[in-house]
N, C-alpha and C positions, 0 to 999 in steps of 0.2 A: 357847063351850065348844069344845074341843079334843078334832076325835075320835082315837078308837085306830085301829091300822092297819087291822085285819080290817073299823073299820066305813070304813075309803077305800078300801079294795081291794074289787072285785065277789069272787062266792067262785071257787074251781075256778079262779083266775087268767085268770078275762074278764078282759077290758077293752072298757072304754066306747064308744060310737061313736065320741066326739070323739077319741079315744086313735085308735080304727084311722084316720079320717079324717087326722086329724093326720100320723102315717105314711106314708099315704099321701101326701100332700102332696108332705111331703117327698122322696119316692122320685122323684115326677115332677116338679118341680118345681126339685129343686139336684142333684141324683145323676145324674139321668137326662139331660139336657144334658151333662152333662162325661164321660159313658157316648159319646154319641151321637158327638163329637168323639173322645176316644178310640179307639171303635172303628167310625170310618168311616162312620155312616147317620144319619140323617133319621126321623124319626117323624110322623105327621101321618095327616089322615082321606081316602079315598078312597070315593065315592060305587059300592055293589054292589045287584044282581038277583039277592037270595038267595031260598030257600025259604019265606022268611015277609015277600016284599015287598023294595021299594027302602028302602034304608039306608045311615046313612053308618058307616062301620068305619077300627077303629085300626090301621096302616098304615107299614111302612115307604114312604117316600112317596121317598126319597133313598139311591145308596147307593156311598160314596165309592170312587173305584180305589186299588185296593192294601188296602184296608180290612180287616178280621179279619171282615167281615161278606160282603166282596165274595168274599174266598177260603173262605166257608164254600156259595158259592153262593145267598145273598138275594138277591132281583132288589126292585127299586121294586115297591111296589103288591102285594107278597106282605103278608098278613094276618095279623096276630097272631092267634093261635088256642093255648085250650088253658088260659087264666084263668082263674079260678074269680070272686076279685073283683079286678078294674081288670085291663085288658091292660097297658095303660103301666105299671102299677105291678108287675106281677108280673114283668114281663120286667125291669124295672132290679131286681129283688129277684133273680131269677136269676142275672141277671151279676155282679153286686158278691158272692150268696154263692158264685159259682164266682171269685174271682181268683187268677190263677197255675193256673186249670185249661182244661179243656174244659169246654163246657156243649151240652147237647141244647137242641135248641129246635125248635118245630113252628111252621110257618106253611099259612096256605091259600094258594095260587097262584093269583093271579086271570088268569083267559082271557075275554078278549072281555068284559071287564063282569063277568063271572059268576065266582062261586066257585067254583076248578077242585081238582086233585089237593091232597092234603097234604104238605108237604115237611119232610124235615128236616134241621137246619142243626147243625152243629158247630162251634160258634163258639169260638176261644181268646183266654180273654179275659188281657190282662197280669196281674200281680201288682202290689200297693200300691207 
């Protein structure tokens, strides 16, 4: 039997785990790699002595010269900060919904191992 929309759609326009996972996915996944190339960095985990213990964190790990990320001032090992759910994913949702603009973006600045000052980066991202 064939259901009606209202009974495939959750109400109040959720959606499903599989649905936000699925997005996500995709964000980090095919977007995010040709974001990375684009705009001059490197993504990856860097090992920190934060306040609740050693952990590994997501991480500009690379950051190309001449880059839109290098003249925004990103250094390697600066810390994605400021996600609510997925760093990877929220930053490539960032940049793709800023294209053709500036976009703010916060990182932790790692000193000595340790999670240092907050930074922030104005990154200009191309247009389509």
């Amino acid at each position: 039997m064939m259901k009606t929309q209202a009974e495939r759609c959750p109400p109040n326009g959720a959606t499903s785990t599989l649905g936000n996972y699925s997005f996500g996915w995709v964000l980090v996944e095919l977007e995010l790699p040709h974001l990375e190339g684009q705009l001059g960095f490197t993504l990856g985990t860097v090992f920190t002595t934060g306040p609740y213990g050693p952990t590994n964190r997501d991480a500009v790990i690379a950051v190309g010269p001449g880059g839109a990320f290098e003249r925004a001032g990103v250094r390697p090992e600066d810390l994605l900060f400021g996600y609510k759910h997925g760093f990877r994913a929220g930053l490539a949702l960032d940049l793709l919904s800023h294209r053709g603009e500036t976009v703010e973006l916060h990182f932790l600045r790692m000193e000595r191992g340790e999670e240092g000052e907050t930074v922030v980066a104005w990154v200009k991202v191309p247009g389509e």
